[in-house]
C-alpha positions as CSV (number, residue, x, y, z in Angstrom):
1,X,7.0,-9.8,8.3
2,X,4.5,-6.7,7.6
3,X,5.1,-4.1,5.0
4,X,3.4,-0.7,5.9
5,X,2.4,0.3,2.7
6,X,0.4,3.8,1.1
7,X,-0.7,5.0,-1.5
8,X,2.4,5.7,-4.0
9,X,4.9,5.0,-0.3
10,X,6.1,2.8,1.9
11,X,7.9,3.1,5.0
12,X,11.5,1.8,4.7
13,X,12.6,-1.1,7.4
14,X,16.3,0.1,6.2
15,X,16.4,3.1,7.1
16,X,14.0,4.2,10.7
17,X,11.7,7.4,9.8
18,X,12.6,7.5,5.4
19,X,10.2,7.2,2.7
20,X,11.0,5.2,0.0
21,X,9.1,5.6,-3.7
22,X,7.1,2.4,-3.7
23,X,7.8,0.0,-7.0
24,X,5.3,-2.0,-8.5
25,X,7.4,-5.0,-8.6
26,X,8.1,-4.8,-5.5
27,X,4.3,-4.2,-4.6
28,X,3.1,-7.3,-6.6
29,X,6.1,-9.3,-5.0
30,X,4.0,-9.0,-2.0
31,X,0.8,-9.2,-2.9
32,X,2.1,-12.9,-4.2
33,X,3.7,-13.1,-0.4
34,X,-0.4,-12.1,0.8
35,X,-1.4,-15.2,-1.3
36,X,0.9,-17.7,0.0
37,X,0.7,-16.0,3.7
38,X,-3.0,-16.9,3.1
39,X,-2.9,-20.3,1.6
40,X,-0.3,-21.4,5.4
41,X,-3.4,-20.3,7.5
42,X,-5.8,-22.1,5.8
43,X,-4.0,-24.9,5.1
44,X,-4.1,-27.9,7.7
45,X,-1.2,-30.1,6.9
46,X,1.9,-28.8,8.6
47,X,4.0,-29.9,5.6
48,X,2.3,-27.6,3.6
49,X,1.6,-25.2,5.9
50,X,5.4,-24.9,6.2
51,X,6.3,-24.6,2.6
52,X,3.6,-22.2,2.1
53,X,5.4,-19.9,5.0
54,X,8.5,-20.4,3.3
55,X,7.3,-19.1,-0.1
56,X,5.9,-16.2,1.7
57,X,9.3,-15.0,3.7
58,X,11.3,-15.4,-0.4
59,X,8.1,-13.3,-2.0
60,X,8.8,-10.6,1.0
61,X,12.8,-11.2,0.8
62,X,12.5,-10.3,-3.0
63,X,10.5,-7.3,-2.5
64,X,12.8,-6.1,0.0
65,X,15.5,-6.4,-2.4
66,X,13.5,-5.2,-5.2
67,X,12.7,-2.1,-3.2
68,X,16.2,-1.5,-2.2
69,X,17.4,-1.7,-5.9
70,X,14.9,1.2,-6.9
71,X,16.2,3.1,-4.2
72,X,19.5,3.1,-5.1
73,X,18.9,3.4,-8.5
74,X,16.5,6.7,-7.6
75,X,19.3,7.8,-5.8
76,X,21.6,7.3,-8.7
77,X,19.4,9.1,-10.9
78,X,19.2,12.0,-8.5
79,X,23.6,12.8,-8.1
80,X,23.6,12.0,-12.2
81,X,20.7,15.0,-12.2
82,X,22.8,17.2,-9.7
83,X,25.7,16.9,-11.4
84,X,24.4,17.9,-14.5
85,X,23.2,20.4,-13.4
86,X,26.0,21.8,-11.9
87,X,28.0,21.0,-15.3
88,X,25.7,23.2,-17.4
89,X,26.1,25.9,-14.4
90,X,29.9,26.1,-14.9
């Protein structure tokens, strides 16, 4: 599994098209998934190979997650914003 990532963005695989605000969590999940991803190609016994592979799908699986959790709690943040503003408009 890729991630497309930029500079403060990455593209969501939840939502076809959307941006999402990237986390830095999230982002050093992955970079641990890059290490492990790394460690299964050089590695030469399959045993190893496999648990490395394995490590790398739960590093992505908790980014994803991570990722989604700042989403929501963005989006959170942004109706708790709206609405206060529309209280101190009344």
């Amino acid at each position: 599994m890729e991630v497309a990532m930029t500079m403060n963005f990455l593209v969501s695989h939840n939502r076809p098209g959307s941006i999402e605000p990237s986390d830095s969590k999230a982002e050093g999940f992955r970079a641990h998934a890059a290490e492990y991803r790394e460690l299964a190609h050089r590695c030469w016994h399959e045993e190893s190979k496999q648990r490395y592979e394995e490590l790398t799908r739960h590093w992505l699986e908790l980014a994803e997650q991570r990722q989604r959790s700042a989403y929501l709690r963005d989006a959170g943040d942004t109706v708790s914003r709206q609405a206060q503003l529309t209280a101190i408009s009344i």
